[in-house]
Structures are given as structure tokens and as C-alpha cells.
N, CA and C atoms as an extended XYZ file, in Angstrom:
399
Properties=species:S:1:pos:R:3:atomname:S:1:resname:S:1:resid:I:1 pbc="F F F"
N         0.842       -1.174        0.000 N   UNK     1
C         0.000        0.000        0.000 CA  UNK     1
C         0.889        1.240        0.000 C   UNK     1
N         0.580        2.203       -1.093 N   UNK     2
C         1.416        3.210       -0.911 CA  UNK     2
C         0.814        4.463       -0.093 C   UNK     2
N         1.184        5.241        0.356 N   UNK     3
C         0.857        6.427        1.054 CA  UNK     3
C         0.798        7.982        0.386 C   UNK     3
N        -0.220        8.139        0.194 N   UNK     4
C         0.105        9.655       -1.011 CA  UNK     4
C         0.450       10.805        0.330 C   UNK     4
N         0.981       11.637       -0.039 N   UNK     5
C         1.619       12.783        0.363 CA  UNK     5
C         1.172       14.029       -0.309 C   UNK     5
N         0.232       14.822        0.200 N   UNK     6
C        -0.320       15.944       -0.340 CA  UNK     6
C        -0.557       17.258        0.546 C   UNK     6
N        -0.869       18.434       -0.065 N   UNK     7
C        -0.490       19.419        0.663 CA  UNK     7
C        -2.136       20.037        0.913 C   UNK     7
N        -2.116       20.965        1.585 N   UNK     8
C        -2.944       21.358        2.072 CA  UNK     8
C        -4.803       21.605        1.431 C   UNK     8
N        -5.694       20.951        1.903 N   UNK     9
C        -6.927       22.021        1.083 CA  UNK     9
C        -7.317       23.020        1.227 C   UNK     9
N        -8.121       23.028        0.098 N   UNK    10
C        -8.753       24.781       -0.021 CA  UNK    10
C       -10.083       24.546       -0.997 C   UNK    10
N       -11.281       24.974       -0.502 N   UNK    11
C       -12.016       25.223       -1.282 CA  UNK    11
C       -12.926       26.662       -1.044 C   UNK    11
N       -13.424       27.087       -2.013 N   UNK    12
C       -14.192       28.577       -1.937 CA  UNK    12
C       -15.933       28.225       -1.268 C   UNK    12
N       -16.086       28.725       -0.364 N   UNK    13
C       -17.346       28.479        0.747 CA  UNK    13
C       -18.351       29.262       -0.247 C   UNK    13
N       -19.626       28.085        0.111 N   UNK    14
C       -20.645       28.714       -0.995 CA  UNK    14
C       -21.955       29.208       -0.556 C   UNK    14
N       -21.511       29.508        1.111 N   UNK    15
C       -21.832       31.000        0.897 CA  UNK    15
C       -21.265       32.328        0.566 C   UNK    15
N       -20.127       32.523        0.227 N   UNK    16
C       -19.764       33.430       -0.642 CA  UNK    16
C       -19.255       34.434        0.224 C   UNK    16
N       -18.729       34.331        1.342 N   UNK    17
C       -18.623       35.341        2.328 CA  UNK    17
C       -17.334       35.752        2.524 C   UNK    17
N       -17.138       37.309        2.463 N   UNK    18
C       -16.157       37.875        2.146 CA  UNK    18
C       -15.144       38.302        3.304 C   UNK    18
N       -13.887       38.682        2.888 N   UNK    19
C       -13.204       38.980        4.317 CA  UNK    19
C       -13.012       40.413        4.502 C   UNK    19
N       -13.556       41.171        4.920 N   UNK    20
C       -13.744       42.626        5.231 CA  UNK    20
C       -12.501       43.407        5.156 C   UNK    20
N       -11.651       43.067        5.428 N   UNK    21
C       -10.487       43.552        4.853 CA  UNK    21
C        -9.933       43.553        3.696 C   UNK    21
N        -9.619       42.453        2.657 N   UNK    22
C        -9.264       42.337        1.945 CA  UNK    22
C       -10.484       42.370        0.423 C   UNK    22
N       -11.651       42.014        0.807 N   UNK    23
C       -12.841       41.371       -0.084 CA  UNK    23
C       -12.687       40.429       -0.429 C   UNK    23
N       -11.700       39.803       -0.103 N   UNK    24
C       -11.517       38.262       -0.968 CA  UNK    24
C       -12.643       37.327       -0.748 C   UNK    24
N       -12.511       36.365       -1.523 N   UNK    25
C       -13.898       35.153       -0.960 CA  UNK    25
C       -12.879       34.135        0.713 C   UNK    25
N       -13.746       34.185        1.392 N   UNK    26
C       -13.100       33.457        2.540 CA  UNK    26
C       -13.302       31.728        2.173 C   UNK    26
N       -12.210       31.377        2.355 N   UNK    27
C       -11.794       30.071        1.503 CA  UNK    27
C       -11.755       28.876        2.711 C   UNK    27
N       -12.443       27.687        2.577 N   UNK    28
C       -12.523       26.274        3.859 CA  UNK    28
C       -11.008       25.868        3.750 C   UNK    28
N       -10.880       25.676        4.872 N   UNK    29
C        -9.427       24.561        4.668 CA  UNK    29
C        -9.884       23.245        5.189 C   UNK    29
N        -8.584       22.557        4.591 N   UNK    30
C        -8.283       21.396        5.398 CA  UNK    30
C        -9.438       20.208        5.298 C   UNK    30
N       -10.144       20.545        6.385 N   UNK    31
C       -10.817       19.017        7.122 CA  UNK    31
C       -12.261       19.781        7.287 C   UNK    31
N       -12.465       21.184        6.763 N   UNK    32
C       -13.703       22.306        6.609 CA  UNK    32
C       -13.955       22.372        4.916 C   UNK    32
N       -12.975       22.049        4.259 N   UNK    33
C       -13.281       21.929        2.995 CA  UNK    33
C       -13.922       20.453        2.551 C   UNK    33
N       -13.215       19.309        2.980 N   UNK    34
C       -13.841       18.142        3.144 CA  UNK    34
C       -15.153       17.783        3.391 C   UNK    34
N       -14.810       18.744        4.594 N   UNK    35
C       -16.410       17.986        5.457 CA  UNK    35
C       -17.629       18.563        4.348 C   UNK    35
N       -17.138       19.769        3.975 N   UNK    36
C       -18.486       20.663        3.489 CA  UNK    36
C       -18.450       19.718        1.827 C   UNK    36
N       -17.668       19.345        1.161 N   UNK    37
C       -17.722       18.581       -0.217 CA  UNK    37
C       -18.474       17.208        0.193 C   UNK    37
N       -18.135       16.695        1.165 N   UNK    38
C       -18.710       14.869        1.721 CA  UNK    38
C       -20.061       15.256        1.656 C   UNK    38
N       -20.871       16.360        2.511 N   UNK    39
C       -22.084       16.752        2.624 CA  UNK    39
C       -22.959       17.203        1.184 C   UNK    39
N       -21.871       18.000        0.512 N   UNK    40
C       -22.410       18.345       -0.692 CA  UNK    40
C       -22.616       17.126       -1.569 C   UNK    40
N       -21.449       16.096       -1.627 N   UNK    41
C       -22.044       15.381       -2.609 CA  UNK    41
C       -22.956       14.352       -2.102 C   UNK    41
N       -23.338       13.660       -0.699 N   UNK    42
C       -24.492       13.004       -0.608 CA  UNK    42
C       -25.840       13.765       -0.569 C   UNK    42
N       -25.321       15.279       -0.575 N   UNK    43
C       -27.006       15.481       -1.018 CA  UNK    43
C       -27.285       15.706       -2.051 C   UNK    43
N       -26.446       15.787       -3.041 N   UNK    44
C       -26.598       16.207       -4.844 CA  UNK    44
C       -27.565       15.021       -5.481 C   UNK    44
N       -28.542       15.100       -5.975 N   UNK    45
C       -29.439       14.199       -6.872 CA  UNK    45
C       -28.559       13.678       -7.757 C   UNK    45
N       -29.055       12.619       -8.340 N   UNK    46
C       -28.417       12.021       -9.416 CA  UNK    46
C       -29.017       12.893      -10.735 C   UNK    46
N       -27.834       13.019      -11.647 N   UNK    47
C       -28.238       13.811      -12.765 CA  UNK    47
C       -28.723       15.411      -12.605 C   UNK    47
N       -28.379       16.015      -10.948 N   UNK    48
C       -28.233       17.359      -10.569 CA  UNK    48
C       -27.405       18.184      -11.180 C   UNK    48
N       -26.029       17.610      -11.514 N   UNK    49
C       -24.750       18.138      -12.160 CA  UNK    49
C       -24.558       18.256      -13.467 C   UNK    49
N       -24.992       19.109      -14.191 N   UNK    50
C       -24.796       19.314      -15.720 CA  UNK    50
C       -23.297       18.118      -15.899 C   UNK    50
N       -23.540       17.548      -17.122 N   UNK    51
C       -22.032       16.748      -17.904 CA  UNK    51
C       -21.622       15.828      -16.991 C   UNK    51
N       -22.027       15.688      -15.563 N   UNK    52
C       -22.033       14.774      -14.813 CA  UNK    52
C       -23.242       13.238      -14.532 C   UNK    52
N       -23.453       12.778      -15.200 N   UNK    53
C       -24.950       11.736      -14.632 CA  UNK    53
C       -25.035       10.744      -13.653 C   UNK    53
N       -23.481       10.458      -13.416 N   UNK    54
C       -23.156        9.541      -12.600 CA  UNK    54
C       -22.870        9.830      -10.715 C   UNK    54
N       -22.897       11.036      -10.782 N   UNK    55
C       -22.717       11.590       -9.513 CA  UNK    55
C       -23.681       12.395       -9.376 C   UNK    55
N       -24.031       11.337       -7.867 N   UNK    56
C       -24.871       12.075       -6.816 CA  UNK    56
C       -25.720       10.417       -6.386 C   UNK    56
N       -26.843       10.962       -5.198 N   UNK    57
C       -27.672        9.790       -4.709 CA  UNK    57
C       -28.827        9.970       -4.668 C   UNK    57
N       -29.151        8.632       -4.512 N   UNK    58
C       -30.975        8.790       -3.842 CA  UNK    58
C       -31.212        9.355       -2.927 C   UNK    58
N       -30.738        9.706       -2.425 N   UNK    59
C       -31.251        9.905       -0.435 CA  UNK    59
C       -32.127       10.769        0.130 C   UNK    59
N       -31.852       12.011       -1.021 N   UNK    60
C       -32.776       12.789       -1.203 CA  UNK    60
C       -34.550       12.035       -1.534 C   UNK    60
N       -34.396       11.332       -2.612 N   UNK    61
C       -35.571       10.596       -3.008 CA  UNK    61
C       -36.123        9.871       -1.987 C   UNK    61
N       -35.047        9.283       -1.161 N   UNK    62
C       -35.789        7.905       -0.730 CA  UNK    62
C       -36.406        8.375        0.670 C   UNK    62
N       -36.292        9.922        1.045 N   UNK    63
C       -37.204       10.032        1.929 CA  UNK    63
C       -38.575        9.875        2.238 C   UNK    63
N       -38.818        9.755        1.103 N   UNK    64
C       -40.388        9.493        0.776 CA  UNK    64
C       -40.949        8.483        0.823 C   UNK    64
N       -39.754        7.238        1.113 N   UNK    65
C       -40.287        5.745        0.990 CA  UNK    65
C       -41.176        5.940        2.192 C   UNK    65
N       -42.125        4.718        1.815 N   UNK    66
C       -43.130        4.119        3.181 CA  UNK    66
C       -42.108        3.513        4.265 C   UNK    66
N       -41.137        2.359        3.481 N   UNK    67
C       -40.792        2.006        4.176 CA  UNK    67
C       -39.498        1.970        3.776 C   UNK    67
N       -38.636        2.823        4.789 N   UNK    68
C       -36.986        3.524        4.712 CA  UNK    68
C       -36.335        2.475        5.391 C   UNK    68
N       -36.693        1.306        6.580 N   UNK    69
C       -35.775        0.974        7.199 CA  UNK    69
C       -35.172       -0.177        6.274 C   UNK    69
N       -36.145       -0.318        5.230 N   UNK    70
C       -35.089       -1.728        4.397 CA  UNK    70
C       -34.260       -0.822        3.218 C   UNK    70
N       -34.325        0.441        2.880 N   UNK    71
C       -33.448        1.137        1.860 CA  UNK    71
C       -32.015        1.420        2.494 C   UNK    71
N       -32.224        1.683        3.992 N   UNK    72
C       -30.914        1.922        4.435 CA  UNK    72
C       -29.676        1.047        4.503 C   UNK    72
N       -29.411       -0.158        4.293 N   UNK    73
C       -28.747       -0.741        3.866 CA  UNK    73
C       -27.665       -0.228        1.747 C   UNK    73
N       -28.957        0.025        1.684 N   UNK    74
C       -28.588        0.342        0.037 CA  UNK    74
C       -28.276        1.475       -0.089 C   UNK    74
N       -28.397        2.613        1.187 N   UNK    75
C       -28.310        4.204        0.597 CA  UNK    75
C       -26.601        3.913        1.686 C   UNK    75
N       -26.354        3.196        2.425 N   UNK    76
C       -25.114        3.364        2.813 CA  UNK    76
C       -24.286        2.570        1.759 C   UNK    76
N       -24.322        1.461        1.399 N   UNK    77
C       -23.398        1.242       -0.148 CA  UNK    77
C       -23.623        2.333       -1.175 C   UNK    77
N       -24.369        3.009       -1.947 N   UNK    78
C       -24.347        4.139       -2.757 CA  UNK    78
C       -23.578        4.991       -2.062 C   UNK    78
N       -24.042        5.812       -0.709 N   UNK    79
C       -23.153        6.789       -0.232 CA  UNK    79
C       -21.555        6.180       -0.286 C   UNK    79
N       -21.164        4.873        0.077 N   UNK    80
C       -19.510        4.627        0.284 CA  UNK    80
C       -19.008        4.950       -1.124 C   UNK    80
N       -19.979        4.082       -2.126 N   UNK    81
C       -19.284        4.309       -3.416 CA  UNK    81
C       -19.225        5.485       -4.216 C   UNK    81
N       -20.365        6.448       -3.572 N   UNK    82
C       -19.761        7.978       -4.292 CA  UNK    82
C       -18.825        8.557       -3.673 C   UNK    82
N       -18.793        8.221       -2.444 N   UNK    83
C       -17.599        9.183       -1.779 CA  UNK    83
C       -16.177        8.089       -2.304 C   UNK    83
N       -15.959        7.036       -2.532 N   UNK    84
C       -14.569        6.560       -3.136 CA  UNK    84
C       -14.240        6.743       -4.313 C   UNK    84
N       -15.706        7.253       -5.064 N   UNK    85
C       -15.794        7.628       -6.701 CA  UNK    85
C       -15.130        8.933       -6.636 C   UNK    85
N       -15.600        9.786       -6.443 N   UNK    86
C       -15.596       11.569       -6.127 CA  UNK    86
C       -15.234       11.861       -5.201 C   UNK    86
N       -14.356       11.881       -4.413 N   UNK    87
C       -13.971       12.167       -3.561 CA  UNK    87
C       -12.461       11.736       -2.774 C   UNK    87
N       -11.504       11.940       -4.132 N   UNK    88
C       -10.321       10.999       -3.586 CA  UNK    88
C        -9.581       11.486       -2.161 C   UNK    88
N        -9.723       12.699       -1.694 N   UNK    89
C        -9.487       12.804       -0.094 CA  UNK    89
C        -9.063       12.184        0.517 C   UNK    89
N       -10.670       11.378        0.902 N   UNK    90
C       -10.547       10.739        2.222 CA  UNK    90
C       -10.774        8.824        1.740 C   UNK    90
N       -10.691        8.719        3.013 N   UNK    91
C       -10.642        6.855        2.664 CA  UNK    91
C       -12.068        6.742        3.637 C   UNK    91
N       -12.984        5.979        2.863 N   UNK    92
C       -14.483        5.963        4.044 CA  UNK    92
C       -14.080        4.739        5.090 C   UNK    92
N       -13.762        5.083        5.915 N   UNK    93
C       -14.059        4.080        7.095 CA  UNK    93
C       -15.394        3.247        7.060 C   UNK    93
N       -16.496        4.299        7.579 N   UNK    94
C       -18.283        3.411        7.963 CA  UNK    94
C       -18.625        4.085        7.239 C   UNK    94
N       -20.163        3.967        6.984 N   UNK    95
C       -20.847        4.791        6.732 CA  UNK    95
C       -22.346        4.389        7.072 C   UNK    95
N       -23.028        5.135        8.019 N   UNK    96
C       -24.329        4.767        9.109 CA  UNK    96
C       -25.771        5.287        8.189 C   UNK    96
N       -26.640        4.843        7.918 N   UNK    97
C       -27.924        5.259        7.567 CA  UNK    97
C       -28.586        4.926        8.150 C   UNK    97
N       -29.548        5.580        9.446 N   UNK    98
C       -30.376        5.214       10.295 CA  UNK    98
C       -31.867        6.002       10.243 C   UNK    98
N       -32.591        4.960        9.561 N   UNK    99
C       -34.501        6.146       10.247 CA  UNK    99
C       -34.893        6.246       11.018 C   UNK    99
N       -35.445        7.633       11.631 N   UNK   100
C       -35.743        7.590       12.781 CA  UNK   100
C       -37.135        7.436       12.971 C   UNK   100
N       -37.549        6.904       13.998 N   UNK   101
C       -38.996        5.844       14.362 CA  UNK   101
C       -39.940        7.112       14.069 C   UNK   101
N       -41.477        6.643       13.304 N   UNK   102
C       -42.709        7.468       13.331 CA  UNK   102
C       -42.309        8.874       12.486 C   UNK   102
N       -41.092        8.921       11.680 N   UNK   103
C       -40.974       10.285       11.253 CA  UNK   103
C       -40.260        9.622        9.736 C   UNK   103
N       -40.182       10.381        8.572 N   UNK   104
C       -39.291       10.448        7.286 CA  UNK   104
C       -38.125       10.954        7.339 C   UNK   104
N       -37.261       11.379        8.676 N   UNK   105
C       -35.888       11.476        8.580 CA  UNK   105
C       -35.208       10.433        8.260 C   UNK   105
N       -34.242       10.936        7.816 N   UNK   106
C       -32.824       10.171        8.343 CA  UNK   106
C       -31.451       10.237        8.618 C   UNK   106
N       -31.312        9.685        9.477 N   UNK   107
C       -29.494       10.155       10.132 CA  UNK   107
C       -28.481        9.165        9.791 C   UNK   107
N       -27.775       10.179        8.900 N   UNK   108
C       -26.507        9.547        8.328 CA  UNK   108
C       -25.046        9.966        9.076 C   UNK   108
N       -24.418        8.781        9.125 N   UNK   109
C       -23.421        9.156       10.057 CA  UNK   109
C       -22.038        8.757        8.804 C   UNK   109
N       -20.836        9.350        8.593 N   UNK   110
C       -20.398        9.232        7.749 CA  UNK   110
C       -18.450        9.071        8.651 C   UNK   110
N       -18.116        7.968        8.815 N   UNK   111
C       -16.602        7.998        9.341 CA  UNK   111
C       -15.748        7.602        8.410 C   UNK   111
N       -14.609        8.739        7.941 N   UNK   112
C       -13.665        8.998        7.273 CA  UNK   112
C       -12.484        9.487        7.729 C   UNK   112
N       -11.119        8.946        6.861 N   UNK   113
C        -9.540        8.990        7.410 CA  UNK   113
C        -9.604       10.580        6.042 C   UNK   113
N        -8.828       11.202        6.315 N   UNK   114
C        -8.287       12.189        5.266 CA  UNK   114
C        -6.709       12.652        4.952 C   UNK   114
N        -6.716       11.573        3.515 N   UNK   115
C        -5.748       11.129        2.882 CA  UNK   115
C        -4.605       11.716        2.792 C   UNK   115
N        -3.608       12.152        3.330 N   UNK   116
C        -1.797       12.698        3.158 CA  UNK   116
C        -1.845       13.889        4.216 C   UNK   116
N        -2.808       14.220        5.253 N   UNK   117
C        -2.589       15.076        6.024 CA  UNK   117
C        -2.828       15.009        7.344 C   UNK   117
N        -2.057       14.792        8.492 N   UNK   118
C        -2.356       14.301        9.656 CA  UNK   118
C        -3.620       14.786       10.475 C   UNK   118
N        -5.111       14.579       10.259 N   UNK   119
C        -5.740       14.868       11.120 CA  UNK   119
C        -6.304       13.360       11.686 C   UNK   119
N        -6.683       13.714       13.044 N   UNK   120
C        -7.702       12.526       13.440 CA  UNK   120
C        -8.733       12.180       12.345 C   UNK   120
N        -9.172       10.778       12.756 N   UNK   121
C       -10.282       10.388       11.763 CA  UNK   121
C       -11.510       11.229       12.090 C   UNK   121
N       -12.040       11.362       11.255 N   UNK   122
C       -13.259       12.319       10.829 CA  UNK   122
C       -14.410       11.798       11.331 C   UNK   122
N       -15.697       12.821       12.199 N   UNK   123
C       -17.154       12.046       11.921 CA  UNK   123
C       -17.861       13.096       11.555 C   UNK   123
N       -18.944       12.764       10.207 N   UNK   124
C       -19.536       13.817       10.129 CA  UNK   124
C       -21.002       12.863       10.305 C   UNK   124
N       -22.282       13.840       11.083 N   UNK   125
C       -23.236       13.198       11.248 CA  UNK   125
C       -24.129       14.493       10.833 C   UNK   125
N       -25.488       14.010        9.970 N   UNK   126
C       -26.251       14.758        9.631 CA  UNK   126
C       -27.542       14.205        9.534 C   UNK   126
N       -28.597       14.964        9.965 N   UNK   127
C       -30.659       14.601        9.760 CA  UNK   127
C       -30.662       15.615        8.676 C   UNK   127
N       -31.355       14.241        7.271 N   UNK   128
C       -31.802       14.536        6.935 CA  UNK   128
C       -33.523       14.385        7.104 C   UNK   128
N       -34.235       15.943        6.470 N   UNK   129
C       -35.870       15.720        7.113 CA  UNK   129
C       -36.509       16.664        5.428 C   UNK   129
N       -37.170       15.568        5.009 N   UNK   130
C       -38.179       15.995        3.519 CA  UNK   130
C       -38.775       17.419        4.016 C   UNK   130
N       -38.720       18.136        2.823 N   UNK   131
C       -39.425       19.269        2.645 CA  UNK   131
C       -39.951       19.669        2.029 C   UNK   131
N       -41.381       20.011        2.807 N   UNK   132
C       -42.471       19.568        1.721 CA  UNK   132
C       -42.917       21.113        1.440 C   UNK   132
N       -43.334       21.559        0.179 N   UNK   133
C       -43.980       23.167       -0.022 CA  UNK   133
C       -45.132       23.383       -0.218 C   UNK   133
């Protein structure tokens, strides 16, 4: 197994928020740029991304199932394999899809290593909850 060696991240925050001094766009680092891309791409629809069709998930969709507790098995293999697809970063450790009882949420728990830069392993946990207009 080889070990890649890479230097720092950076991505531009989309909320767009500026640094009062300079005006520049205030830019995520590190393990803030990560976290916010891991989140972005399990919530991106499939076929959301112009020239892209292959990236993104159900998860969004499958809130609507009647019955979520037998999809969660399948939305945590989709989630591992987009994040090892798109996302060369990090290495997925777990990845948790849990519904919560009497309601259409669901809580995804997502544990990841991030690849050539010494931080602790990662947890990002998020509810998702349908929204209806």
C-alpha cells in the first residue's frame, strides 16, 4: 500500500462570504473543505450536475419511501461508493444510515480517514428531514 503525500486544502465556501479587509472570498481549509464537499455530494441528486450523470444519490428521493428501514442498507453502499468515486481525499471508514422511528428522517453518520494530512479520523453526522412546499 502506498501512502500519497499531499499538501494542504482549499475550497471557496458557498456562501460566498467575504473577508472585510481584503474582499476576498473566505476560503474552507483542510478538514472544513472536506467535510463541506462529503455533505455536498451526498445530497446532490443524481443527474443534478450538468455533464455529470453519474454523480450524486438517492437519499434525497428515498425520503419518501413508506418504508426507509429496508433502503438503508442500500443508501449506505451508494453513499460509500460515491464518496470513493468523487472524492479521492478521504478513505471511508463506515458509513451509518439510520430512520428515525414514526418520522421520514434520516441520520446519516459518515466515518472517514483524510488522505496525506495528519488529522484525526473524521465524523460527520447529519438529519436529513423531507421538505415539503
Amino acid at each position: 500500500m502506498t501512502i500519497q503525500i499531499s499538501r494542504a486544502f482549499r475550497d471557496i465556501s458557498l456562501s460566498f462570504a467575504r473577508n472585510p479587509v481584503t474582499n476576498d472570498l473566505i476560503p474552507l481549509r483542510n478538514e472544513d473543505a472536506i467535510k463541506k464537499s462529503v455533505i455536498n455530494l451526498v445530497r446532490t441528486r443524481i443527474g443534478e450536475r450538468f455533464f455529470n450523470n453519474l454523480l450524486g444519490t438517492t437519499v434525497e428521493n428515498s425520503l419518501f419511501e413508506l418504508n426507509l428501514s429496508e433502503n438503508t442498507s442500500y443508501l449506505e453502499d451508494e453513499i460509500r461508493v460515491l464518496l470513493e468515486n468523487f472524492e479521492p481525499r478521504i478513505r471511508v471508514r463506515e458509513v451509518i444510515a439510520e430512520n428515525i422511528e414514526d418520522s421520514y428522517e434520516l441520520n446519516i453518520q459518515i466515518v472517514y480517514d483524510i488522505i496525506g494530512l495528519p488529522f484525526p479520523q473524521q465524523i460527520i453526522e447529519f438529519i436529513l428531514v423531507p421538505a415539503r412546499i
